[in-house]
Biopython code that builds the backbone (N, CA, C, O; Angstrom):
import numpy as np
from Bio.PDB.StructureBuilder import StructureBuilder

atoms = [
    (1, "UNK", "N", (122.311, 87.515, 77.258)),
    (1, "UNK", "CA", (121.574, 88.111, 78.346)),
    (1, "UNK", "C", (121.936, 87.397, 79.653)),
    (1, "UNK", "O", (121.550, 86.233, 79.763)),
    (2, "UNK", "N", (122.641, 87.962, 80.676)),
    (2, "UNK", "CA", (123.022, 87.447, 81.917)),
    (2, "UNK", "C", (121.707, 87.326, 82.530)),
    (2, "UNK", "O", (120.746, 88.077, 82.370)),
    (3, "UNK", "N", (121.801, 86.148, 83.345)),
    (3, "UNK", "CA", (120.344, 86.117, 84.264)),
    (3, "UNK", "C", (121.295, 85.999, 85.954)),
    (3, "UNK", "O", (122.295, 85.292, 86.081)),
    (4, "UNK", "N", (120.883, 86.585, 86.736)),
    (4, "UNK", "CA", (121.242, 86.071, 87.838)),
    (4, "UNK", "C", (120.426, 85.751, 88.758)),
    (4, "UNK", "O", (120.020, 86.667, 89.473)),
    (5, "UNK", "N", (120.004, 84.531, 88.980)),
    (5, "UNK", "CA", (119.219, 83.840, 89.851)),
    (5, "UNK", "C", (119.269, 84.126, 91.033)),
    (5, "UNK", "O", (118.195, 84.503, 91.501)),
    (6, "UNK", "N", (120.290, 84.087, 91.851)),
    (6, "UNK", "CA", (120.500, 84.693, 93.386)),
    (6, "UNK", "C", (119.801, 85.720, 93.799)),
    (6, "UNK", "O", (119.362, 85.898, 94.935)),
    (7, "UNK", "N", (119.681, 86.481, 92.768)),
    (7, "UNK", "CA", (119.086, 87.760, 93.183)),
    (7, "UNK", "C", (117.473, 87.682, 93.110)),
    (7, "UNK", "O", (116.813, 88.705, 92.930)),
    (8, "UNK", "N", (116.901, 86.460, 93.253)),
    (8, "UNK", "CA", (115.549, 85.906, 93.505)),
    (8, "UNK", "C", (116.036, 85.686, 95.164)),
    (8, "UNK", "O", (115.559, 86.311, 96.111)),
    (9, "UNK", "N", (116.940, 84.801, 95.233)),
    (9, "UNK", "CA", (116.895, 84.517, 96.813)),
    (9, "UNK", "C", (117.451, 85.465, 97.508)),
    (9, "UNK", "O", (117.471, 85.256, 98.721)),
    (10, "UNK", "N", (117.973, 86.576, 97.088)),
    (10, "UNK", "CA", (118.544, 87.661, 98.052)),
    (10, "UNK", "C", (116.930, 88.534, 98.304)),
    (10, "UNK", "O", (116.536, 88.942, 99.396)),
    (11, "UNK", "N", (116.298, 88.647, 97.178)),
    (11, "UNK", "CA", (115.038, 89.141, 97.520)),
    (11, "UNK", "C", (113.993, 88.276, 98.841)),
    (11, "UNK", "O", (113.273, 88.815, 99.682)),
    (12, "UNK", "N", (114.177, 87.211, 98.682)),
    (12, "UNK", "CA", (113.439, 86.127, 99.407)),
    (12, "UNK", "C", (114.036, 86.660, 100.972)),
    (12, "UNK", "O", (113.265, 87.068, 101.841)),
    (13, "UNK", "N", (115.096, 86.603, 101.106)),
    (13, "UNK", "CA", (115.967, 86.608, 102.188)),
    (13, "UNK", "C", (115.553, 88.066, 102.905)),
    (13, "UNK", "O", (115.387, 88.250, 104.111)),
    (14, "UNK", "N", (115.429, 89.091, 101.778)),
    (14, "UNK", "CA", (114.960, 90.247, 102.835)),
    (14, "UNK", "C", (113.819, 90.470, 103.377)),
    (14, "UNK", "O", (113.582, 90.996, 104.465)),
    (15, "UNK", "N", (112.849, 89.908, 102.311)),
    (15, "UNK", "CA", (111.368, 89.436, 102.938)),
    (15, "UNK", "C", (111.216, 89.217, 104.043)),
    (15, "UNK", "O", (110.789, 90.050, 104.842)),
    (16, "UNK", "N", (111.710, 87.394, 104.485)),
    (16, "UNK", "CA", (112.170, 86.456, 105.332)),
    (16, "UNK", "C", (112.739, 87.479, 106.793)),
    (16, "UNK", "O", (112.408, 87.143, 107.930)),
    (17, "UNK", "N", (113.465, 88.514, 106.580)),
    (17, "UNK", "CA", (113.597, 89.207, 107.626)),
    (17, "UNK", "C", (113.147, 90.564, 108.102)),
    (17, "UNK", "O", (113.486, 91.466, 108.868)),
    (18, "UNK", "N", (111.951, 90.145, 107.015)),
    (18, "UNK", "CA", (111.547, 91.892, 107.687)),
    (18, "UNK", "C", (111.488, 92.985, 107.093)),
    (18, "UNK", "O", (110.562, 93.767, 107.308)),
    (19, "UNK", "N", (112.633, 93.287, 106.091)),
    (19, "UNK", "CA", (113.618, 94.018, 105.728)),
    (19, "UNK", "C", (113.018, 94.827, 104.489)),
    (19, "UNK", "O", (113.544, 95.004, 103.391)),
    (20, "UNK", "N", (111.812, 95.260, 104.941)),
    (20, "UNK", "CA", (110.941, 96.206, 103.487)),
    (20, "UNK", "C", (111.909, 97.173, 103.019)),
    (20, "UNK", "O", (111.701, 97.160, 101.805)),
    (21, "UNK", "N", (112.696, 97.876, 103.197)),
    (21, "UNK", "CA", (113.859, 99.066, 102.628)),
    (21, "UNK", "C", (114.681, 98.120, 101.671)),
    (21, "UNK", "O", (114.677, 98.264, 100.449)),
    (22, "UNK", "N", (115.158, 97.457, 102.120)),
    (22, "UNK", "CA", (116.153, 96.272, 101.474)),
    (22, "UNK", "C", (115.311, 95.973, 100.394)),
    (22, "UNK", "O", (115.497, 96.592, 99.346)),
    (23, "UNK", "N", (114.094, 94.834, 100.483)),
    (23, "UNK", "CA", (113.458, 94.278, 99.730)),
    (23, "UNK", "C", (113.407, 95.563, 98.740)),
    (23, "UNK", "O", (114.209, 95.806, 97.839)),
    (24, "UNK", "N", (112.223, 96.361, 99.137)),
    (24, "UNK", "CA", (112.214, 97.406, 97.919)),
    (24, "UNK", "C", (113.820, 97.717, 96.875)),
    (24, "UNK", "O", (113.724, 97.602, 95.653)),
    (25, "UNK", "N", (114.935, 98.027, 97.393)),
    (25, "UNK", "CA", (115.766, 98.544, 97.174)),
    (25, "UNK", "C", (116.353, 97.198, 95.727)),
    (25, "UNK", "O", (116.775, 97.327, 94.578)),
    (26, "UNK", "N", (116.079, 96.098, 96.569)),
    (26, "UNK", "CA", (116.286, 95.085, 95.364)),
    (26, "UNK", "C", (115.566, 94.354, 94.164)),
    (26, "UNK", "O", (116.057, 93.754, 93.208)),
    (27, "UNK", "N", (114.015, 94.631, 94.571)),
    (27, "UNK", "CA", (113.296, 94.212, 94.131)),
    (27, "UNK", "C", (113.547, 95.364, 92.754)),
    (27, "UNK", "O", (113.790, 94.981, 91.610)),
    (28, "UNK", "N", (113.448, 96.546, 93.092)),
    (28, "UNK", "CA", (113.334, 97.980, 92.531)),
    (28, "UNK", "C", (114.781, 97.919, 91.016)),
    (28, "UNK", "O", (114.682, 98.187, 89.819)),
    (29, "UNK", "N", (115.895, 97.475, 91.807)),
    (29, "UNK", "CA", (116.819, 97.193, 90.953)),
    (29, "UNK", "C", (117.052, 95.728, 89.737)),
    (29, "UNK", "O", (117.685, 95.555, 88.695)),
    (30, "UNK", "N", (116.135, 94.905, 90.607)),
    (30, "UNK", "CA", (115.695, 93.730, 89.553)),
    (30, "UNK", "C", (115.276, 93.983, 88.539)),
    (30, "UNK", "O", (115.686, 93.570, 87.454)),
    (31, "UNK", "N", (113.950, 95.068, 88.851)),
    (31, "UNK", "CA", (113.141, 95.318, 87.533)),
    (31, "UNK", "C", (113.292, 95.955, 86.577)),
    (31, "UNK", "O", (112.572, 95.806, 85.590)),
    (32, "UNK", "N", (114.463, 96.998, 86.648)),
    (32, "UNK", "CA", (115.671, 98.110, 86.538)),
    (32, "UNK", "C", (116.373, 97.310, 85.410)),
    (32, "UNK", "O", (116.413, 97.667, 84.233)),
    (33, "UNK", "N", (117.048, 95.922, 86.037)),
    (33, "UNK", "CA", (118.125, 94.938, 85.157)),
    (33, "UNK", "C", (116.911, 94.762, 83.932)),
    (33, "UNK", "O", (117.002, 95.237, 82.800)),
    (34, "UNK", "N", (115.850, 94.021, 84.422)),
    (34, "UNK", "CA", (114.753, 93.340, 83.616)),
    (34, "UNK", "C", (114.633, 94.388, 82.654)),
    (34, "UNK", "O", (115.193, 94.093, 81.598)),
    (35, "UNK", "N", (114.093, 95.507, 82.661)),
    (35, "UNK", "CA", (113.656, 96.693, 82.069)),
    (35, "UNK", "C", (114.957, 96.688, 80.810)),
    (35, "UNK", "O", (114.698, 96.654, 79.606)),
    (36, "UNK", "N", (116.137, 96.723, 81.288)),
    (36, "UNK", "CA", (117.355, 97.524, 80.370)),
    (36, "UNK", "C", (117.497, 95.745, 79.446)),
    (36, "UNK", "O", (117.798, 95.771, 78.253)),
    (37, "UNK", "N", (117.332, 94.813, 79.915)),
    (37, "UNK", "CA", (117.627, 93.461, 79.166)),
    (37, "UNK", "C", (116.388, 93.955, 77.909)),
    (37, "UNK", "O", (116.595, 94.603, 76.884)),
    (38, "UNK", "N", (115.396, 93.524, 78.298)),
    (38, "UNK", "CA", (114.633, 94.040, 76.762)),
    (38, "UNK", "C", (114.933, 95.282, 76.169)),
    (38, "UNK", "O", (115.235, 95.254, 74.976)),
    (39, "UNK", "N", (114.916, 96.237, 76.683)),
    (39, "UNK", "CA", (115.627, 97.447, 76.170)),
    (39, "UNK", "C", (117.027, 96.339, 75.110)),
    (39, "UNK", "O", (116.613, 95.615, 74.204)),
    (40, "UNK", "N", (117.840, 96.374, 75.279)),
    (40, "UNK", "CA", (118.705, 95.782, 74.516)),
    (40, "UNK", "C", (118.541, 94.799, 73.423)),
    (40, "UNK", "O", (119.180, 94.615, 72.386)),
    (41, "UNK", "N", (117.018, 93.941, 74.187)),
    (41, "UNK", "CA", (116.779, 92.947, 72.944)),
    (41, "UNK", "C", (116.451, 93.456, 72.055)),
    (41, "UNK", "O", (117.020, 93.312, 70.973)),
    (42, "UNK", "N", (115.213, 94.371, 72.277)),
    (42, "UNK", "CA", (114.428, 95.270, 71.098)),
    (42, "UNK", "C", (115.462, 95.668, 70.053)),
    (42, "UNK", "O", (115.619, 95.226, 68.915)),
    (43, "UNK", "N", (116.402, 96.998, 70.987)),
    (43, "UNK", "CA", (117.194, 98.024, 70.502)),
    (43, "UNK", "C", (118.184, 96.935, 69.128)),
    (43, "UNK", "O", (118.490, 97.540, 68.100)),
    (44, "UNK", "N", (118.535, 95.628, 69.229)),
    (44, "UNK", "CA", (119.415, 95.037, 68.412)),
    (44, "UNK", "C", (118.831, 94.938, 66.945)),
    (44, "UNK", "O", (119.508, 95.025, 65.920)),
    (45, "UNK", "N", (117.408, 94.734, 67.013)),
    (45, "UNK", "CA", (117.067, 94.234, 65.817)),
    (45, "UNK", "C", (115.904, 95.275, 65.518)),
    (45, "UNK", "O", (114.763, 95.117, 65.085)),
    (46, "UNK", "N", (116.628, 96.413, 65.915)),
    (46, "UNK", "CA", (115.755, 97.774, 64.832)),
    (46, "UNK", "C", (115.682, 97.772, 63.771)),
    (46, "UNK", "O", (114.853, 98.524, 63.259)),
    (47, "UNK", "N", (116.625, 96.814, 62.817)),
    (47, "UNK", "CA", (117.081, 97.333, 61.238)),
    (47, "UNK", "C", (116.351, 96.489, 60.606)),
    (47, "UNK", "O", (116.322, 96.340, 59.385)),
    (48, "UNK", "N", (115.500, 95.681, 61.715)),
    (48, "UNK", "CA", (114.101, 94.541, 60.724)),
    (48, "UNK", "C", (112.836, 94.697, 61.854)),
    (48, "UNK", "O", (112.713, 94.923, 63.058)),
    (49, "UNK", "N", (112.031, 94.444, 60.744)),
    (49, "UNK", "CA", (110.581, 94.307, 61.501)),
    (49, "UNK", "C", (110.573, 93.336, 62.631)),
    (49, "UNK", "O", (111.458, 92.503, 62.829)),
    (50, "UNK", "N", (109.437, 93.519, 63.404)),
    (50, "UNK", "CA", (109.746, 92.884, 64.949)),
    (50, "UNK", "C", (108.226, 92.698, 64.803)),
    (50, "UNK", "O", (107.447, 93.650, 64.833)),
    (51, "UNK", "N", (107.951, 91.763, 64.687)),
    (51, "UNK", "CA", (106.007, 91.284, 65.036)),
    (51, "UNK", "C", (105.672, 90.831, 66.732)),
    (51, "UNK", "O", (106.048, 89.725, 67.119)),
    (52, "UNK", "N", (105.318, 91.292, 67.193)),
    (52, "UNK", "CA", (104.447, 91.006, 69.044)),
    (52, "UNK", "C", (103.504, 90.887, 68.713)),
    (52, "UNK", "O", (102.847, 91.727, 68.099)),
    (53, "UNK", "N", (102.959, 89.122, 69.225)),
    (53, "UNK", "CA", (101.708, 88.545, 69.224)),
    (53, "UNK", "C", (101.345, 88.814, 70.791)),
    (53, "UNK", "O", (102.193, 88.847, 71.683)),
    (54, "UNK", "N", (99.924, 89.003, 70.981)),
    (54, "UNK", "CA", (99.711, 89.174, 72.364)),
    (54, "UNK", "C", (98.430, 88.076, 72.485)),
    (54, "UNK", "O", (97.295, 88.374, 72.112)),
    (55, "UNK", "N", (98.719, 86.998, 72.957)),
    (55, "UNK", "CA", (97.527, 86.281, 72.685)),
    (55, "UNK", "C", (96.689, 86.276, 74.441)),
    (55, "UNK", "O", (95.599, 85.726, 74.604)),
]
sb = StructureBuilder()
sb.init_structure("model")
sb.init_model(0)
sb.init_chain("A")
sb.init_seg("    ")
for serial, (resi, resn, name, xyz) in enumerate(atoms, 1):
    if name == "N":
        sb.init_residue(resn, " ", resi, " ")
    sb.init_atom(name, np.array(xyz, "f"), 0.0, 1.0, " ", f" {name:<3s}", serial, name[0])
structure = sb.get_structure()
């Protein structure tokens, strides 16, 4: 699972200037990456049971 950190401070950075279109636009695509990474974790280990504790 790639993580790319920068793309915390590129978010920071559009904040920092103002830049609500930007921000949204990246923030929007962060959660996008985030979203499809579990998507993938799940999707690998369909062929066994998967237990989620929610404490």
């Amino acid at each position: 699972m790639a993580v790319r950190l920068d793309e915390h401070e590129e978010i920071i950075a559009a904040i920092k200037a103002g830049d609500a279109e930007q921000t949204d636009r990246l923030a929007i695509a962060h959660a996008a990456q985030i979203v499809r990474q579990i998507q993938d974790y799940v999707a690998r280990d369909l062929d066994r049971s998967l237990a989620i504790s929610i404490a």
